[in-house]
N, C-alpha and C positions, 0 to 999 in steps of 0.2 A: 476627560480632563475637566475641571474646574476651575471656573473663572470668574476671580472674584475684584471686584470693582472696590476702591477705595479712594480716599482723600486723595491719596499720592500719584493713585496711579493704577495700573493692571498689573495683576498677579496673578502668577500658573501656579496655581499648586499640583496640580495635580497631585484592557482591563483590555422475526417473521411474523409479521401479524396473524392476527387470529389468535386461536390457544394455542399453537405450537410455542414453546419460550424456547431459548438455545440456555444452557444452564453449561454455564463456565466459571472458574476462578479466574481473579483479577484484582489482585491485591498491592498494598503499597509495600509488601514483603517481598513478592515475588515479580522476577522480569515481567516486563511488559511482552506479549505476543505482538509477533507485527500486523498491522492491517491490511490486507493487500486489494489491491485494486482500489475500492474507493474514493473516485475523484470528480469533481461536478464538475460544471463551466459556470465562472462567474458572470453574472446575467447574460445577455445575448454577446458575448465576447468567446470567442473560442481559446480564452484561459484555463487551463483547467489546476483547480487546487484539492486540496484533501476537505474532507466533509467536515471538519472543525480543525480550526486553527489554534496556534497560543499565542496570548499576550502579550505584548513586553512594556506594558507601561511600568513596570515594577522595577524593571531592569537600568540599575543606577539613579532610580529616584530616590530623593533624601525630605521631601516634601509632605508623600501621605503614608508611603510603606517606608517600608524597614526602618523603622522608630528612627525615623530621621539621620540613618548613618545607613553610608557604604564602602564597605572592606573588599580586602582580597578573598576573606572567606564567603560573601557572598556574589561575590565577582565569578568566583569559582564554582559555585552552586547553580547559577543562572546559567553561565556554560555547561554544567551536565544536565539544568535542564534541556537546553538545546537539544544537547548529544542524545539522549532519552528519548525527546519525541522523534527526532530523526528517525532511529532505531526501530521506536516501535510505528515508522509509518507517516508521520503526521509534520508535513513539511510546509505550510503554510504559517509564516511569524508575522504579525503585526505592531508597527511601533510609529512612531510620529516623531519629528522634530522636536517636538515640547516634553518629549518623554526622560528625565534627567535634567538634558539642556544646558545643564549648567548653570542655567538660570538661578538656583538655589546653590548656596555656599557649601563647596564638594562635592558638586553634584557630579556625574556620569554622564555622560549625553548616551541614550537608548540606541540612536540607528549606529553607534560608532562601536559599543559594545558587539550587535546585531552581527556588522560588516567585521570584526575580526573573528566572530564564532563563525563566522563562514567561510573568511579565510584560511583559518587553523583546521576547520574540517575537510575541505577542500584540498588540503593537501596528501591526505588518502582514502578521498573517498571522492567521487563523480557524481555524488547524489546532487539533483534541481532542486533546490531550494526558492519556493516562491516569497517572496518580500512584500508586503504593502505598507506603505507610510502614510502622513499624512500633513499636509500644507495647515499653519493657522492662521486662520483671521484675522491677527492683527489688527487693532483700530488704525495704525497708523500706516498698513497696508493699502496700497491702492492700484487695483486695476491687474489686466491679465500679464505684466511685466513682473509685478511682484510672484507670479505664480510658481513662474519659468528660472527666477532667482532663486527663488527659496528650494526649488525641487532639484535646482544645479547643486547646490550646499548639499543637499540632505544626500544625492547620490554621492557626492565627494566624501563624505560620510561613512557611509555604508560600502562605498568602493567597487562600485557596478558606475555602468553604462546604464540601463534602465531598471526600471524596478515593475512586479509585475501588476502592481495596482498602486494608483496617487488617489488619495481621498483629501477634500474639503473637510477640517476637522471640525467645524462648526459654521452656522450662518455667519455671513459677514456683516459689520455691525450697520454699514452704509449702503447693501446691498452686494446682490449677488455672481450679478452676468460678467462682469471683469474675471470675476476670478472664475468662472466657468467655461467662461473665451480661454481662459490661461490652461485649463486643463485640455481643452480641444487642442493647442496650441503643444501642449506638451505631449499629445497622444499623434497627432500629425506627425510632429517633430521623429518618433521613434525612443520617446524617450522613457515610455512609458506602456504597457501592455495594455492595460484598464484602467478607466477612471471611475471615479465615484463620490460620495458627499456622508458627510457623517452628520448626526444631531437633526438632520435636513425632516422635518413637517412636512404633510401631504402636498400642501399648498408648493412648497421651496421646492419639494419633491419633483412634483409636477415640471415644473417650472423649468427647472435642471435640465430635464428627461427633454422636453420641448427644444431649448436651447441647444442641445448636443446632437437632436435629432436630425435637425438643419444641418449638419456637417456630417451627417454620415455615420457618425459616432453613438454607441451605445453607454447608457450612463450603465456601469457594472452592477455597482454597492450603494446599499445605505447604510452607515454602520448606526445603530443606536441600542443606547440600552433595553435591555431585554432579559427577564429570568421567569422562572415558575410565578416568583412574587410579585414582580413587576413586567404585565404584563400592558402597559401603555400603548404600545404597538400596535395590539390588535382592537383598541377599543379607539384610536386616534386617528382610523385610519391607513397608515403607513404599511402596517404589514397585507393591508388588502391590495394598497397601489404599488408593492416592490410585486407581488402576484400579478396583476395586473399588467404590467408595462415589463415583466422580465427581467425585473432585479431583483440583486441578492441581497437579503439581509442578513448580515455580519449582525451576531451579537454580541454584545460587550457586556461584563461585568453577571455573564449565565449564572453563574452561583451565589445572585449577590452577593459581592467579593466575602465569598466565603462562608455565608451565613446559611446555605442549604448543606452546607458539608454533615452538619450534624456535629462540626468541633464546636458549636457556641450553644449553650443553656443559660437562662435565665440566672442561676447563680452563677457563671462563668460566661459574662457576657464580652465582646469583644473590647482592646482597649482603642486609644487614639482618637481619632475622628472618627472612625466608624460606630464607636459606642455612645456617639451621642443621637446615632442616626438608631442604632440595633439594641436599644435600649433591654432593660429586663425584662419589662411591661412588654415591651413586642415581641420578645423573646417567647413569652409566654402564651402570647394568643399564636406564634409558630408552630407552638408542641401538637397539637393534633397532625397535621401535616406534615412533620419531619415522621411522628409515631408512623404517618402508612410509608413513607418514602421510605424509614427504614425497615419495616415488614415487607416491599417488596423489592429491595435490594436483594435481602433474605431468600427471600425465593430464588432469585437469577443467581444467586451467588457475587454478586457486584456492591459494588460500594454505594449509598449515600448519592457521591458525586457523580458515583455514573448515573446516576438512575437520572438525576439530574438534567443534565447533559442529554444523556437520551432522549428525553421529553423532548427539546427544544429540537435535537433534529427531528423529532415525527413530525413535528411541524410543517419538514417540508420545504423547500426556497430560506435554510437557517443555515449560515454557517456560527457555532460558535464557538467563539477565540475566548478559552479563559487563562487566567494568569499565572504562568508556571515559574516557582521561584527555585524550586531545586529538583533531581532528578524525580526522585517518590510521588511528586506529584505530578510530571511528566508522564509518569508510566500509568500514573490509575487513569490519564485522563484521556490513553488508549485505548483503556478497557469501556471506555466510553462507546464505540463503535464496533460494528460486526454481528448485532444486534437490535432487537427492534421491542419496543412495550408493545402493549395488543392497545388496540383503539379504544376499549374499554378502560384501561389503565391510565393512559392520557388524558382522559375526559374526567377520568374519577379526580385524578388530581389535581387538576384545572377546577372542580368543583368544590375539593377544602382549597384551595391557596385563594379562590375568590370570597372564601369567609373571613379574610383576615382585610383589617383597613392596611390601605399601601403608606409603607414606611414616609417621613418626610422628612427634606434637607438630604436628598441623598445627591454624594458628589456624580456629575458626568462627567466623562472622560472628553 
């Protein structure tokens, strides 16, 4: 999410190794195959969720997607993306209080959407659906009371008793131990399975991890941005100290929203906000890098975004949540898993996407 500071005030605008390859189809034409088995523990917590999760910051946002309107017909697409990932496997959703919100004129609030697609599928089906949400920092937020409020709202919301992960959706702007009390506080309480910090820097990182450790409690998650192109993580730190201390890095926004799918070229660059960020010029120093991601999708028989995708779980300690707006892209983003690049493949890749300079102004969630 983005947050952007003005005259008036704050504004949300608001995501087998070796040679052996396993060669399957997995296409946006055909059903998704399910995944079976594949489930981690989110850091030292005995949660266990699916190896990438989907998004839902998109779901009733009117702010950065869907060209600033939301209908029944996408109301209705978002729900079969749900139904879709279910289906093929992949029951971990992530959304936040600030996601819709309302906050923006027509907007949808996200966990309320979230919370009826799980009561409507619940009604015949017994499948666990894990939830993680996330508390924001508010400036005018203060202290671990606000934590415990804001996370009462968001379950009334969503229409659970707990949820299975509460994340800090950014540093707080006055500091952070209140609102990290407030997560011990609501992980005591029962009201919550896992906790965790998103945006959180090695230093906050740390910092968290230490504070939580004193109670007994394991910090889960760090959610932060992270893709093939944007690879901050591992050069900042973070991704060495979620290794490090046993957290999970959730990644947000894996396919720079959208931008490794291989839908955007230099003459058809993205529109809204994002095309001030994914210009034609960047587009263009992309092309080598999409050319091998799409000669070795070729190969596995997989798309683009799987290949994608892929990459990030070889990583390791990676879960990522990308952004499913309707079934089609639900179902490729199954085909994501079940599979493995060879460590040569990873490394290659990793060594064109480090010849391109990192995009600037890109929104965080």
């Amino acid at each position: 999410m983005a947050l952007q500071v003005s005259g008036t005030g704050f504004g949300l605008i608001h995501g087998s190794r070796g040679g052996f390859r396993v060669r399957g189809v997995a296409s946006e034409s055909m059903p998704a195959k399910k995944v079976e088995g594949g489930k981690v523990k989110l850091g030292g917590t005995e949660v266990k969720v699916t190896k990438l999760g989907i998004g839902a910051w998109s779901w009733g946002d009117t702010g950065y997607w869907n060209d600033s309107q939301w209908d029944d017909r996408k109301q209705k697409e978002a729900k079969a993306a749900f139904d879709a990932s279910i289906d093929g496997g992949i029951t971990l959703f992530d959304t936040a209080e600030v996601y819709g919100a309302g906050i923006m004129m027509g907007a949808v609030n996200s966990e309320t959407l979230l919370g009826d697609f799980i009561k409507e599928r619940k009604k015949n089906d017994s499948v666990e659906v894990a939830v993680a949400t996330k508390f924001a920092a508010l400036p005018w937020r203060f202290g671990r009371g606000s934590v415990l409020s804001a996370l009462q709202a968001s379950l009334s919301r969503i229409g659970l008793s707990s949820v299975d992960l509460y994340q800090l959706h950014w540093p707080g702007f006055w500091g952070n131990e209140g609102y990290i009390d407030g997560l011990g506080d609501a992980f005591e309480k029962g009201l919550v399975k896992a906790v965790g910090v998103s945006n959180y820097n090695e230093k906050q990182l740390r910092d968290a991890y230490a504070r939580l450790k004193k109670r007994g409690i394991p910090l889960a998650a760090n959610q932060v941005n992270y893709s093939l192109i944007y690879r901050n993580p591992e050069i900042n730190g973070v991704k060495a100290t979620c290794d490090e201390l046993g957290i999970t890095l959730i990644a947000y926004s894996p396919m720079a929203q959208g931008i490794l799918t291989g839908k955007y070229t230099p003459e058809r660059p993205p529109t809204g906000p994002r095309g001030k960020v994914y210009t034609p010029e960047y587009l263009t120093k992309l092309q080598p890098l999409m050319t091998r991601i799409k000669e070795i999708a070729q190969n596995y028989s997989r798309s683009p975004t799987q290949v994608v995708l892929n990459w990030l779980t070889c990583q390791d300690n990676v879960i990522p949540i990308p952004g499913a707006k309707n079934a089609e892209q639900a179902k490729e983003f199954v085909g994501a898993l079940g599979w493995r690049l060879t460590d040569e493949e990873v490394e290659e890749l990793r060594s064109l996407a480090a010849q391109i300079p990192p995009a600037t102004g890109l929104p965080f969630e």
